[in-house]
DSSP file (Angstrom, degrees, kcal/mol; ACC not computed):
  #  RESIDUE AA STRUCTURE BP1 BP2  ACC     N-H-->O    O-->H-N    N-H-->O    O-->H-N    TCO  KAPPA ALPHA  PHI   PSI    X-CA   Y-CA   Z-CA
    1    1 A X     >        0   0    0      0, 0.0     4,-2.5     0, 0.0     5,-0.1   0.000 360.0 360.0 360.0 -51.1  162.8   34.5   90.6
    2    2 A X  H  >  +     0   0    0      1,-0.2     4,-2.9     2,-0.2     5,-0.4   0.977 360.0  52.6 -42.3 -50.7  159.1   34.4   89.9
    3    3 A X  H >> S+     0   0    0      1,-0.2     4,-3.0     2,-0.2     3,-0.5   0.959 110.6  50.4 -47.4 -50.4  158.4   37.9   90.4
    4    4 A X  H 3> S+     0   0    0      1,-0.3     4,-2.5     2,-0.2    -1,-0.2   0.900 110.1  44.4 -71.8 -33.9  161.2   38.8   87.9
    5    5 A X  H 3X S+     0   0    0     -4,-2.5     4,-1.0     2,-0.2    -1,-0.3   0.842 108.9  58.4 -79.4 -21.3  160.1   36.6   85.0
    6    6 A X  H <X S+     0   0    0     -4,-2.9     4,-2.9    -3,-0.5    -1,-0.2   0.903 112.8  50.1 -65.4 -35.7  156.2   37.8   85.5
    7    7 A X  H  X S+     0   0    0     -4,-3.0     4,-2.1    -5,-0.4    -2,-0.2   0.876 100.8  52.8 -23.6 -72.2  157.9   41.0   85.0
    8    8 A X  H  X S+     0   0    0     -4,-2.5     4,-1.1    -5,-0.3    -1,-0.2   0.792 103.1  55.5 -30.3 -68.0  159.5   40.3   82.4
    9    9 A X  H >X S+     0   0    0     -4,-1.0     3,-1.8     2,-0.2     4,-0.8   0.990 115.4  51.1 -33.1 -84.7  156.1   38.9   80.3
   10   10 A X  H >X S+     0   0    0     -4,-2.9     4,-2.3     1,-0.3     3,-0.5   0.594 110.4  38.2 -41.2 -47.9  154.8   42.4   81.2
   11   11 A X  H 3X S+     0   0    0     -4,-2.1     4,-1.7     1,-0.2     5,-0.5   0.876 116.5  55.0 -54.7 -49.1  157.3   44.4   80.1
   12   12 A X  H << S+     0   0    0     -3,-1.8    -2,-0.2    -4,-1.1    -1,-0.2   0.460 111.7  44.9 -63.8 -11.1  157.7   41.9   77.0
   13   13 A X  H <X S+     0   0    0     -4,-0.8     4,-3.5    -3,-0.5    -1,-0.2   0.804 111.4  63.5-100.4 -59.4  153.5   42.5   76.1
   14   14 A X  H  X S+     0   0    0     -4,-2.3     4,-1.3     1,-0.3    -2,-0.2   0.618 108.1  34.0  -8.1 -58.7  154.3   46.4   76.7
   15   15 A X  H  X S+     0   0    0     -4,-1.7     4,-1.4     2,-0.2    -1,-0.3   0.602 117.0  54.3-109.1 -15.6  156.5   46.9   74.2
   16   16 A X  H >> S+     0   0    0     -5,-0.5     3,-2.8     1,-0.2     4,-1.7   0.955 111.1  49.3 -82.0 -52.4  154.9   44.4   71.7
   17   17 A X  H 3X>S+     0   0    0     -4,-3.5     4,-2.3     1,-0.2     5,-0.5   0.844 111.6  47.0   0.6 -77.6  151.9   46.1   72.1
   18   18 A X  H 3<5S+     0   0    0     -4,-1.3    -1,-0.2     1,-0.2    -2,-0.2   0.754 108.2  58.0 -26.0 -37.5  153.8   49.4   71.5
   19   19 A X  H <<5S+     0   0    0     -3,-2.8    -2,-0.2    -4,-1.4    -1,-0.2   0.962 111.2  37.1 -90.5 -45.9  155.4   47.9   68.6
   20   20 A X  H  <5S-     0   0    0     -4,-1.7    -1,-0.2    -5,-0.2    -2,-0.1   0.730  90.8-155.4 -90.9 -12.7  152.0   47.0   66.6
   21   21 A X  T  <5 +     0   0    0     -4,-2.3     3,-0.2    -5,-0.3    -3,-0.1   0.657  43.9 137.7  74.0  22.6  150.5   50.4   68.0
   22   22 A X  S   <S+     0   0    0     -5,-0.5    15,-0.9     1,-0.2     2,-0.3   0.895  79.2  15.7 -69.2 -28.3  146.5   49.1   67.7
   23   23 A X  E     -A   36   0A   0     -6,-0.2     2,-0.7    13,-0.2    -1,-0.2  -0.978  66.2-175.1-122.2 122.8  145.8   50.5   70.8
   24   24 A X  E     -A   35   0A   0     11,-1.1    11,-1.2    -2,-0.3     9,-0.1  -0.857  24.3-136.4-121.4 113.4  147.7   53.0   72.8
   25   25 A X        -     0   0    0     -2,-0.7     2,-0.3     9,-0.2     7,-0.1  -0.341  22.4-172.0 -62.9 148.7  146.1   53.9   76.8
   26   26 A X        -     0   0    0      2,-0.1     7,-2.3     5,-0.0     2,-0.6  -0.828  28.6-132.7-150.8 121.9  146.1   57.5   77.8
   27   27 A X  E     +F   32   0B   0      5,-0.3     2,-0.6    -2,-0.3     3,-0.2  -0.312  35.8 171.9 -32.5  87.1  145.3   59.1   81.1
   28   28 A X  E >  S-F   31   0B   0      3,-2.7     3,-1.1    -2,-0.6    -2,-0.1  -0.957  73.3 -21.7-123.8 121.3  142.9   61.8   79.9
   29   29 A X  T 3  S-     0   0    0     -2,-0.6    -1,-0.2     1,-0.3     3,-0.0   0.909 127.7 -48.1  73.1  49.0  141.2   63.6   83.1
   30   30 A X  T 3  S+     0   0    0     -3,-0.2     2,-0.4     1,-0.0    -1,-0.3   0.543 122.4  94.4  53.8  12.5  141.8   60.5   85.7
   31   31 A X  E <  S-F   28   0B   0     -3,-1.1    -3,-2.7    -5,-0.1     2,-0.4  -1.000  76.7-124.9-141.1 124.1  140.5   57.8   83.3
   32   32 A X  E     -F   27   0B   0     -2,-0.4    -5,-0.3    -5,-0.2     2,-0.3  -0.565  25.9-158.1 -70.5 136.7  142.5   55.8   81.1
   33   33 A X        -     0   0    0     -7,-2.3    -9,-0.1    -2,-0.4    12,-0.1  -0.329  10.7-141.3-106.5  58.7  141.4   56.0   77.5
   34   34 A X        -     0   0    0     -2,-0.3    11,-0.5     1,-0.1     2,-0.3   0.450  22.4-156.8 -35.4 139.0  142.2   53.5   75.3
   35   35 A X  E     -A   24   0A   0    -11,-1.2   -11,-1.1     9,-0.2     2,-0.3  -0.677  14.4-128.3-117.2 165.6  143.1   55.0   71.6
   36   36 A X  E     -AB  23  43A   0      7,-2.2     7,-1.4    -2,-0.3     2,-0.4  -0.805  25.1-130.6-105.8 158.5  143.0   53.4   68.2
   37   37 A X        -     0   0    0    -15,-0.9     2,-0.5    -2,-0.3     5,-0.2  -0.885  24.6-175.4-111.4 134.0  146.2   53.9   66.3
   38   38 A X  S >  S-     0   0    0      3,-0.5     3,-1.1    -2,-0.4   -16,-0.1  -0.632  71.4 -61.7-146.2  57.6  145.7   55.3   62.5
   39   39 A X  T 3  S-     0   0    0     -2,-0.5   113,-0.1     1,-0.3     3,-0.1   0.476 113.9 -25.4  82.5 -15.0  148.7   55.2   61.3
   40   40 A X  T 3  S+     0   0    0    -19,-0.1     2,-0.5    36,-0.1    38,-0.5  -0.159 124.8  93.2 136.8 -44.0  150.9   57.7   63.5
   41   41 A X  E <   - C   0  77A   0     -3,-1.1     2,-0.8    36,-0.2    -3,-0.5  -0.643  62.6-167.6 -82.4  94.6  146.9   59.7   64.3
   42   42 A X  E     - C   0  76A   0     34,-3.0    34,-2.1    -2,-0.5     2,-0.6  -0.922   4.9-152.6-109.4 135.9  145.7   58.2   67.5
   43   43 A X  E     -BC  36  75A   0     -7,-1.4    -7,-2.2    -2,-0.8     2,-0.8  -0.850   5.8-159.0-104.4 108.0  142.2   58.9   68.2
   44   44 A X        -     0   0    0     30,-2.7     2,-2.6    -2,-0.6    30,-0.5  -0.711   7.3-153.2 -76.9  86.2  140.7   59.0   71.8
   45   45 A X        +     0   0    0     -2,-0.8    28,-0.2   -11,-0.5     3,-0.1  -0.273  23.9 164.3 -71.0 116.1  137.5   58.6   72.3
   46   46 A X        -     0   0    0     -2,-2.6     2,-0.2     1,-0.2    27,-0.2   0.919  58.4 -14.7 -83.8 -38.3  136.5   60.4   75.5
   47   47 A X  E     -D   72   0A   0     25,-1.8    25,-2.2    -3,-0.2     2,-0.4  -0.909  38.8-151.5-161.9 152.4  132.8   60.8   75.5
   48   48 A X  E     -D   71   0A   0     -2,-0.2     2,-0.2    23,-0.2    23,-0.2  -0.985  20.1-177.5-126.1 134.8  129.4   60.7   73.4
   49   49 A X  E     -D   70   0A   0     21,-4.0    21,-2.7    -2,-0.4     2,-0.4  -0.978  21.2-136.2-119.2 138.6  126.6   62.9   74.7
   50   50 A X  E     -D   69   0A   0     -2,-0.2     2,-0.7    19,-0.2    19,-0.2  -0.816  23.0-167.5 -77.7 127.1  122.9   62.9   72.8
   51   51 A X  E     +D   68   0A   0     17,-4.5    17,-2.5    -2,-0.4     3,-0.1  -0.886  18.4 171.7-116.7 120.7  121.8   66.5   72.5
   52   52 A X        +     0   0    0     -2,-0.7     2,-0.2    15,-0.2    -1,-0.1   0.699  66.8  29.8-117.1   7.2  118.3   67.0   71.5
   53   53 A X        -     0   0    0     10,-0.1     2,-0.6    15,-0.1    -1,-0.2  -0.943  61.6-149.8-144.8 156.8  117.9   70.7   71.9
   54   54 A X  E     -G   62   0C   0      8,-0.8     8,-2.0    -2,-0.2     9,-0.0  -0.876  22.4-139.8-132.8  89.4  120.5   73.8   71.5
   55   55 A X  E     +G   61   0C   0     -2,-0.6     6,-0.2     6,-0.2     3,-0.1  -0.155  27.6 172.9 -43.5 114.8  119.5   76.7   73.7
   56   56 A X  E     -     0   0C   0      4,-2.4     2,-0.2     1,-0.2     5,-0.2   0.884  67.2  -8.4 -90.8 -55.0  120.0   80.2   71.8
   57   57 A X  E >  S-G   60   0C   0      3,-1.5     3,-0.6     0, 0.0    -1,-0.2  -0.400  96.6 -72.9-135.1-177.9  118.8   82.6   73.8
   58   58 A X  T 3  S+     0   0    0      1,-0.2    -3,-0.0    -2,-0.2     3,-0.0   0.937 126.0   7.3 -53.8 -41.8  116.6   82.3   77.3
   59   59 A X  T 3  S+     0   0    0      1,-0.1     2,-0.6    -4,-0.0    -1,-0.2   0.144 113.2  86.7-118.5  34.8  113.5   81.2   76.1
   60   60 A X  E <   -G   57   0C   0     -3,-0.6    -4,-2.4     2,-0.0    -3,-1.5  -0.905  56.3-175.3-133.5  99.6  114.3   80.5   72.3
   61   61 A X  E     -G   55   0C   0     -2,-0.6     2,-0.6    -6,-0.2    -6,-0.2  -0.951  25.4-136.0-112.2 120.0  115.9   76.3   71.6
   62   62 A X  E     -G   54   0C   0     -8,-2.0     2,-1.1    -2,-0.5    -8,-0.8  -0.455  24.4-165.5 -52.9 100.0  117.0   75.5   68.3
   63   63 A X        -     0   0    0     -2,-0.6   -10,-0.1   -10,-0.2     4,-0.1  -0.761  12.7-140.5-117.3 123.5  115.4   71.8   67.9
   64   64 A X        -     0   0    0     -2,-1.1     4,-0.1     1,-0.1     3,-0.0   0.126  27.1-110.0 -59.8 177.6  117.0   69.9   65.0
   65   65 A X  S    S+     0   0    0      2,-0.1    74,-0.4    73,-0.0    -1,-0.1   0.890 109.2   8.5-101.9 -62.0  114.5   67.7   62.6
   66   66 A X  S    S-     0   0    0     72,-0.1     2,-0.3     1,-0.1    72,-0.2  -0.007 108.4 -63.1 -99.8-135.0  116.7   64.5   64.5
   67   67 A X  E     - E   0 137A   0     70,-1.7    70,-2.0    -4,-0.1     2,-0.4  -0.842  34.9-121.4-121.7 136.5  119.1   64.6   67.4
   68   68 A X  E     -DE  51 136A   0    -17,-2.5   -17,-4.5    -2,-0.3     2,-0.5  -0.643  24.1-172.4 -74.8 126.8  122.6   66.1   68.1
   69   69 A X  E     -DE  50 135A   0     66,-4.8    66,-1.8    -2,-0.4     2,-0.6  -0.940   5.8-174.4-114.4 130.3  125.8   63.7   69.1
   70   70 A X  E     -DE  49 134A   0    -21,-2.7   -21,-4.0    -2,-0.5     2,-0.6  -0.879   4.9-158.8-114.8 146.0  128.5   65.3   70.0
   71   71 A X  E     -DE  48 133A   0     62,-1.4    62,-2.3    -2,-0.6     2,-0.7  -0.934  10.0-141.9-131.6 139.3  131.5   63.5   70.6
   72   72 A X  E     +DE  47 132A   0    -25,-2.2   -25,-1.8    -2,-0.6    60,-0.2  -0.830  27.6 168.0-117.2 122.6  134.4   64.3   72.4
   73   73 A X  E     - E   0 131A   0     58,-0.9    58,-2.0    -2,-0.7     2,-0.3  -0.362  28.1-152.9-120.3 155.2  137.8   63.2   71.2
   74   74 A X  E     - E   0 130A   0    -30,-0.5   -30,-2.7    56,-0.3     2,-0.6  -0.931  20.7-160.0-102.8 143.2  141.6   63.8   71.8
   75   75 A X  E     -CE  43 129A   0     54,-3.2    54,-2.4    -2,-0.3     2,-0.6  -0.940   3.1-153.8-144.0 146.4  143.8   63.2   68.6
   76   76 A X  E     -CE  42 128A   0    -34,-2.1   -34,-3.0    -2,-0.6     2,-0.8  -0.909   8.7-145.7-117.7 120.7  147.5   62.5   69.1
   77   77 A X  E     +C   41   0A   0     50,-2.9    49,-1.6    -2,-0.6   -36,-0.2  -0.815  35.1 157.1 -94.4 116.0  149.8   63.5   66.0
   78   78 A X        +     0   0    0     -2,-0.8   -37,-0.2   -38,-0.5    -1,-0.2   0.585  48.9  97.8-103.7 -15.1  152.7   60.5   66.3
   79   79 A X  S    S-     0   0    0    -39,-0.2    47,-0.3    -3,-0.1   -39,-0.1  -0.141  87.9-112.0 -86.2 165.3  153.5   61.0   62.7
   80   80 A X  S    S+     0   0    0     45,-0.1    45,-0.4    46,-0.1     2,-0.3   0.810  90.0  55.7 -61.7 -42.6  156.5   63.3   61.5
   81   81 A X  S    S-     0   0    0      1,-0.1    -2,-0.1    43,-0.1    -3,-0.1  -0.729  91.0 -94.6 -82.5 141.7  154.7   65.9   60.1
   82   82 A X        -     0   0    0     -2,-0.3     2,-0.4    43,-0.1    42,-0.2  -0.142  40.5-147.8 -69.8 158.3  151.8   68.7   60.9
   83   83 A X  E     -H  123   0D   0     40,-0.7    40,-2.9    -4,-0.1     2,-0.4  -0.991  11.0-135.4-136.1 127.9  148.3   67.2   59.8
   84   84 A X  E     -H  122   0D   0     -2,-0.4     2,-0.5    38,-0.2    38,-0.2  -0.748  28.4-162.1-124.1 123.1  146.1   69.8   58.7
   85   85 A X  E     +H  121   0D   0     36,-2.3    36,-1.8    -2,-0.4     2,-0.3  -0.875  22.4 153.0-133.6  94.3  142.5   68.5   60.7
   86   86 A X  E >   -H  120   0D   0     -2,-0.5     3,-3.0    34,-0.2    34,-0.2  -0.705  58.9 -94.3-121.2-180.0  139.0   70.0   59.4
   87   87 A X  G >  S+     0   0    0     32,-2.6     2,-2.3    -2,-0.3     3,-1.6   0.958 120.9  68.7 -57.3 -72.5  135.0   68.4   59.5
   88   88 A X  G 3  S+     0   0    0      1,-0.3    -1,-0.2    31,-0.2    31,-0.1   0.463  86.5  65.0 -16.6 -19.3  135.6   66.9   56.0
   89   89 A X  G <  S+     0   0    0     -3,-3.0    60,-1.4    -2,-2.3    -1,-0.3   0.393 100.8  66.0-104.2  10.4  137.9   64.8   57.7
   90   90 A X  E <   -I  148   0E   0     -3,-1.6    12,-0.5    58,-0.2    58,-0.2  -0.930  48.9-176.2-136.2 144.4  134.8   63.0   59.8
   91   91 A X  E     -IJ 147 101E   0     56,-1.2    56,-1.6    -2,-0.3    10,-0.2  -0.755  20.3-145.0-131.8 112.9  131.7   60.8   59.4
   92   92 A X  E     -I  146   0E   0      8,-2.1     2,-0.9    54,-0.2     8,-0.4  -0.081  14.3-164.5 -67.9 111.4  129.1   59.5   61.6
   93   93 A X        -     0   0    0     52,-0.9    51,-0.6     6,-0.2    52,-0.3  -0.638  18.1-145.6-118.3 121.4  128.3   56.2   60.4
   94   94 A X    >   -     0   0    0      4,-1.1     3,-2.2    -2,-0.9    49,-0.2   0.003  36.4 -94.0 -85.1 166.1  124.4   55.3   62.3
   95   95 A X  T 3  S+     0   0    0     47,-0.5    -1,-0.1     1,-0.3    48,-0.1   0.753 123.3  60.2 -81.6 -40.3  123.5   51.8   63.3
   96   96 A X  T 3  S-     0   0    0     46,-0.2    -1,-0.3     2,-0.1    -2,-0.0   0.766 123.8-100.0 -87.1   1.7  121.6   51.3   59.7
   97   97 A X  S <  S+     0   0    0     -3,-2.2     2,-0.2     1,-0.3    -2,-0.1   0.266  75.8 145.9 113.2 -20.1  124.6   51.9   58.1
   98   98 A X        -     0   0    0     -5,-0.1    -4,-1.1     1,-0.0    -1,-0.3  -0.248  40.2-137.4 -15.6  92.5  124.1   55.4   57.1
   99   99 A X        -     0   0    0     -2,-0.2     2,-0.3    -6,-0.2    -6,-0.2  -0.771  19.5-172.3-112.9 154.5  126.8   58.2   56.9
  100  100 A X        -     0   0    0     -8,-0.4    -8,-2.1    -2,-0.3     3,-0.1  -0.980  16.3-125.6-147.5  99.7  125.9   61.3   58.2
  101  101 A X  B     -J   91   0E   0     -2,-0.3    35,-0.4   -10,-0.2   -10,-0.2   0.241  40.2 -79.7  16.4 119.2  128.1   64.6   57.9
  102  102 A X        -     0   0    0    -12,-0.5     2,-0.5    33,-0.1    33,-0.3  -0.294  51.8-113.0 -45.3 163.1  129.4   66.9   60.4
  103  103 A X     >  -     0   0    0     31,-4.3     4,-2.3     1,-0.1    31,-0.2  -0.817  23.3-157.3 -98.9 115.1  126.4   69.3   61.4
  104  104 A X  T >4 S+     0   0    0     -2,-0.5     3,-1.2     1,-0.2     4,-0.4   0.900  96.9  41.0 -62.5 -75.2  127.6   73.1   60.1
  105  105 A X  T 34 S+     0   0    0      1,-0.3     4,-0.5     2,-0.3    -1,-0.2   0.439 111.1  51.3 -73.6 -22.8  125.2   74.5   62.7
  106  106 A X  T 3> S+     0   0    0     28,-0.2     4,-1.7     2,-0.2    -1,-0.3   0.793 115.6  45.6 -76.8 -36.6  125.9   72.1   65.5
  107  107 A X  T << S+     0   0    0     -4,-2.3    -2,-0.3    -3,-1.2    10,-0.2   0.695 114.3  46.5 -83.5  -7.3  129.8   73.0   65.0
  108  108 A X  T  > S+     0   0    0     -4,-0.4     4,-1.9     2,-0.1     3,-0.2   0.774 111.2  52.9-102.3 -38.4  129.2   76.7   64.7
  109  109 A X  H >> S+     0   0    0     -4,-0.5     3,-1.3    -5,-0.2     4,-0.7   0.991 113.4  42.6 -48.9 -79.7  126.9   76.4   67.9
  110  110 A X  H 3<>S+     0   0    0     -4,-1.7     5,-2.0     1,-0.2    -1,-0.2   0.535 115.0  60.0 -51.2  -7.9  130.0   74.4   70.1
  111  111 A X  H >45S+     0   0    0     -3,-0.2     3,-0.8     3,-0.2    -2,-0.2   0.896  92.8  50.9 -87.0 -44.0  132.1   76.9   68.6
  112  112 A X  H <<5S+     0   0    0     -4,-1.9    -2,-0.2    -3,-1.3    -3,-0.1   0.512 105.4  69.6 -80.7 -10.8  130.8   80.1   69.7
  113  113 A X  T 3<5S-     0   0    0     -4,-0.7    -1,-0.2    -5,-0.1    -2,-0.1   0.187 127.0 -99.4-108.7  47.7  131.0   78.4   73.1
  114  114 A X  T < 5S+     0   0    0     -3,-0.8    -3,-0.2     1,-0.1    -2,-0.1   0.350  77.9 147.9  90.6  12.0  134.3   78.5   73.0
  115  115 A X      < -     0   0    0     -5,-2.0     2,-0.4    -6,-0.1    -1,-0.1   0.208  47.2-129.4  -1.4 149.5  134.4   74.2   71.7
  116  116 A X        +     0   0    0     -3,-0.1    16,-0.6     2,-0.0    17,-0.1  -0.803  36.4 173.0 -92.2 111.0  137.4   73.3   69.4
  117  117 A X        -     0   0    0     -2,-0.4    17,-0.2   -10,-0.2    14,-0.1  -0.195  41.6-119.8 -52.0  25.7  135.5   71.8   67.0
  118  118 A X        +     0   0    0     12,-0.2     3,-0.1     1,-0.1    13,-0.0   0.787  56.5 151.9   4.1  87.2  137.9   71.3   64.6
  119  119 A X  S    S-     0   0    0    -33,-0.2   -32,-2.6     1,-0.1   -31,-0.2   0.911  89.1 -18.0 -65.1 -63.6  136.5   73.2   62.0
  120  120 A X  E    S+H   86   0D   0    -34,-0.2   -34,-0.2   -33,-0.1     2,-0.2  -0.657  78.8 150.8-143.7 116.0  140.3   73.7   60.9
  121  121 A X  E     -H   85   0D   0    -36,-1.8   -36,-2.3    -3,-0.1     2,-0.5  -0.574  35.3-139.2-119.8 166.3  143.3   73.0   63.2
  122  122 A X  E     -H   84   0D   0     -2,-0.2     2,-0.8   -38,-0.2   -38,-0.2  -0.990  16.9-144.9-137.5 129.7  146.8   71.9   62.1
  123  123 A X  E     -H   83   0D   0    -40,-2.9   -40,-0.7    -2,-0.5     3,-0.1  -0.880  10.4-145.7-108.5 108.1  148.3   69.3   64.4
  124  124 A X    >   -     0   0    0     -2,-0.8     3,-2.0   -42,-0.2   -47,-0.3  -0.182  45.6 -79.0 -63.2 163.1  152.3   69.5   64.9
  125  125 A X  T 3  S+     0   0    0    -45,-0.4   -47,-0.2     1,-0.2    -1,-0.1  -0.253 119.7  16.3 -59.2 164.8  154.0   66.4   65.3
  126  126 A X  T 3  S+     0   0    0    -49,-1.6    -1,-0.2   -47,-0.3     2,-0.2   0.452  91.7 136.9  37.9  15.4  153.5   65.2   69.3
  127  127 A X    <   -     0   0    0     -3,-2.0   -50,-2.9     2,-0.0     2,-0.4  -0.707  39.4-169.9 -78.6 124.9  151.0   67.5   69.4
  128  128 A X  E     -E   76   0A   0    -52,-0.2     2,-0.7    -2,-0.2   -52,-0.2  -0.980  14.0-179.3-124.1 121.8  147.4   66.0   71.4
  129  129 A X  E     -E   75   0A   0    -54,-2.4   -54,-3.2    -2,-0.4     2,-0.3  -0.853  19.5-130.0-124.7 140.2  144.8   68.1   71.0
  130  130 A X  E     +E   74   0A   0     -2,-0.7   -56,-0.3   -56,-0.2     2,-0.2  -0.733  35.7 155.6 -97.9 147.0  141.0   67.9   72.3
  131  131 A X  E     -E   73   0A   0    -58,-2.0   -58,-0.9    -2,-0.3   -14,-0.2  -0.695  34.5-119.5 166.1 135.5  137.9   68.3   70.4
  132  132 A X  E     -E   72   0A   0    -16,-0.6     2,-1.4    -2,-0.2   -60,-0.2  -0.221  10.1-178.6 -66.7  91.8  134.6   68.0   69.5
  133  133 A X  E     -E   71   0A   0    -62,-2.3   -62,-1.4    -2,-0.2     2,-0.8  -0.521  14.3-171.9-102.2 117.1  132.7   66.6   66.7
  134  134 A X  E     +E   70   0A   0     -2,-1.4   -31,-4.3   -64,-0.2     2,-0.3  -0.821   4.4 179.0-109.0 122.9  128.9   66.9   66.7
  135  135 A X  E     -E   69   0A   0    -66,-1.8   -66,-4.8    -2,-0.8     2,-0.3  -0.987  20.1-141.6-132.8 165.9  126.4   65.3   64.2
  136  136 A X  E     +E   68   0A   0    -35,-0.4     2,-0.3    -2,-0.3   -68,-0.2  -0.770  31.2 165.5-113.9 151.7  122.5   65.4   63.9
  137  137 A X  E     -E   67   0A   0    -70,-2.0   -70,-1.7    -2,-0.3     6,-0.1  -0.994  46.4 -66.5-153.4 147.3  121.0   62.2   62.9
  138  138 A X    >   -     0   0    0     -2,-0.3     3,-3.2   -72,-0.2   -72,-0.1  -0.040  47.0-122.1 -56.2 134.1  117.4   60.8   63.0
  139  139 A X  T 3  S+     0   0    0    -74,-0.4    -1,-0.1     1,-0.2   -73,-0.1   0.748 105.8  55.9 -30.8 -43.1  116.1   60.3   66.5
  140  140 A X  T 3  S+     0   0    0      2,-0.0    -1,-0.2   -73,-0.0     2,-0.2   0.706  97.0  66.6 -86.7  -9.4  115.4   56.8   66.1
  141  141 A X  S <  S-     0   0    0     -3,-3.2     2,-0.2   -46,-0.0    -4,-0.1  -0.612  70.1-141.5-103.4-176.2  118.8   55.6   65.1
  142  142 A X        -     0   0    0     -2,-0.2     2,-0.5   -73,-0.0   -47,-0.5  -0.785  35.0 -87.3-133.6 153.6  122.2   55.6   67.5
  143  143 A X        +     0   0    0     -2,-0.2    19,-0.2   -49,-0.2   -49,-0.2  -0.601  46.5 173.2 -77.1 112.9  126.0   56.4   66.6
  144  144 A X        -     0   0    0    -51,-0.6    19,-0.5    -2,-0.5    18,-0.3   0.609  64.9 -11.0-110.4 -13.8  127.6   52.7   65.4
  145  145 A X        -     0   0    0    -52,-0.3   -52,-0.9    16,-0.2     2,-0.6  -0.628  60.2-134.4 177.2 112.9  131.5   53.8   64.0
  146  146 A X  E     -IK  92 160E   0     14,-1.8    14,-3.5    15,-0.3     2,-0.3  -0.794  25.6-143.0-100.1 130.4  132.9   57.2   63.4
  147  147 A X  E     -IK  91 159E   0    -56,-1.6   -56,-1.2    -2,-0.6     2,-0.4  -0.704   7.8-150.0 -72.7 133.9  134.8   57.0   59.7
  148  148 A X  E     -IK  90 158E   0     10,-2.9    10,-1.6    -2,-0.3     2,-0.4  -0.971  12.4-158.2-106.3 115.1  138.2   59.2   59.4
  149  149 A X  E     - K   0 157E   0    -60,-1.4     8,-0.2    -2,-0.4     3,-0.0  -0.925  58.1 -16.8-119.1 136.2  138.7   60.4   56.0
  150  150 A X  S    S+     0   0    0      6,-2.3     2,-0.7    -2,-0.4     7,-0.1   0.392  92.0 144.0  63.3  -3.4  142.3   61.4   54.7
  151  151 A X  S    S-     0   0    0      1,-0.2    -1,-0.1   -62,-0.2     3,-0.1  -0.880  72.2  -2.6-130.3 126.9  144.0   61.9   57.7
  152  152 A X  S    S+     0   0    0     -2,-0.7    -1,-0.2  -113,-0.1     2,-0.2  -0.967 142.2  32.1-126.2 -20.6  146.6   61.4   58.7
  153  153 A X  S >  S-     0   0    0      1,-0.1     3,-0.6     0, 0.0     2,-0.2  -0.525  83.0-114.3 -62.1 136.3  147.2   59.8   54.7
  154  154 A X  T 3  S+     0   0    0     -2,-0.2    -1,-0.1     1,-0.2    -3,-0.0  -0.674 101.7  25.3 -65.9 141.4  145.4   61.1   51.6
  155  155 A X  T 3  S+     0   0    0      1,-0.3     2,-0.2    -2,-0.2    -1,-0.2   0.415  91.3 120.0  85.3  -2.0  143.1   58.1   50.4
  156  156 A X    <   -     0   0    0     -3,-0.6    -6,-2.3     2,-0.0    -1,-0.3  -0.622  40.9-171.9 -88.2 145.8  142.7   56.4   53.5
  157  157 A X  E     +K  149   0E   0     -2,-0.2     2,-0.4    -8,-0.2    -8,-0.2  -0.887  12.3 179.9-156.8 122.2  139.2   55.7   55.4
  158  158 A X  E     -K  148   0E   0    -10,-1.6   -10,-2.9    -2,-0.3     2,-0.3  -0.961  12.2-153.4-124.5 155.5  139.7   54.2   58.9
  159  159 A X  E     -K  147   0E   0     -2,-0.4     2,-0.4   -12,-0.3   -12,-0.3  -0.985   7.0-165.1-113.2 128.0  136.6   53.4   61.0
  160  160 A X  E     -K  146   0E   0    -14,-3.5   -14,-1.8    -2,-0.3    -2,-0.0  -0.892  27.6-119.4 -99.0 140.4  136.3   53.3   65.1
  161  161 A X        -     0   0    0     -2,-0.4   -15,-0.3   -16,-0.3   -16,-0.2  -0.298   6.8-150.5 -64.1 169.5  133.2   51.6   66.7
  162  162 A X        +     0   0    0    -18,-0.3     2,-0.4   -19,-0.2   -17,-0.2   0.116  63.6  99.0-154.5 -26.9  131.4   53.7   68.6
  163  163 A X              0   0    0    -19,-0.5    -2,-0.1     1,-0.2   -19,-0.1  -0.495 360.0 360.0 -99.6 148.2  130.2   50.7   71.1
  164  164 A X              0   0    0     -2,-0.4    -1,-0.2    -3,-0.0    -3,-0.0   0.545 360.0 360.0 -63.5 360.0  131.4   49.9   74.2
């Protein structure tokens, strides 16, 4: 009788969980990944790497005036409708409060090796798609809350923390 009623509670957390949709887990690549829920646009964060040089050629590195972050995301269309997903739609916002642009040369970079950087993608409904956003920001600050602009609403600004 215990077993069934702890069950129960579980099941019963599950779906209220579900129901208020702030966080939704997803297995991405043997690691669950919790995602923030934006309306029907859930956003995974999967990883942040600091890049502080962009190899062109053998001996030849493109080194930015600060530092590249590239982050790598999954974004989960729940909503009814395709969501039309470009850089515009992102902002780095830096530990002083800063907001800081994708980098056009850091996305062109990740692009030509073969990235999705959602430059511009359209995401059907149930559609989860992976991809990259890189911005350069001075060396001495750190990535604090990535801002979402317009999507999946026009007029809407959500923010995700960035810290663990």
């Amino acid at each position: 009788m215990k077993k069934w009623s702890i069950f129960i509670v579980l099941v019963c957390l599950i779906l209220l969980s579900l129901s208020f949709g702030e966080t939704v887990p997803l297995l991405i690549q043997g690691k669950e990944v919790k995602g923030e829920n934006l309306d029907g646009l859930v956003v995974y964060i999967q990883k942040i790497q600091k890049v502080e040089e962009l190899p062109l050629y053998s001996d030849f590195k493109y080194l930015p005036e600060g530092v590249f972050y590239v982050i790598n995301l999954f974004l989960w269309n729940k909503t009814q409708k395709e969501i039309l997903i470009t850089a515009n739609n992102f902002n780095l916002i830096d530990d002083d409060g800063k907001s800081h642009p994708v980098s056009a040369f850091g996305s062109i970079y990740y692009t030509f090796k073969d990235y999705n950087t959602f430059l511009r993608n359209y995401l059907k409904p149930g559609e989860l798609k992976e991809g990259y956003l890189v911005f350069e920001i001075h060396p001495s600050n750190v990535p604090y809350k990535l801002n979402i602009i317009d999507i999946p609403e026009k007029g809407k600004n959500y923010y995700i923390s960035l810290n663990p």
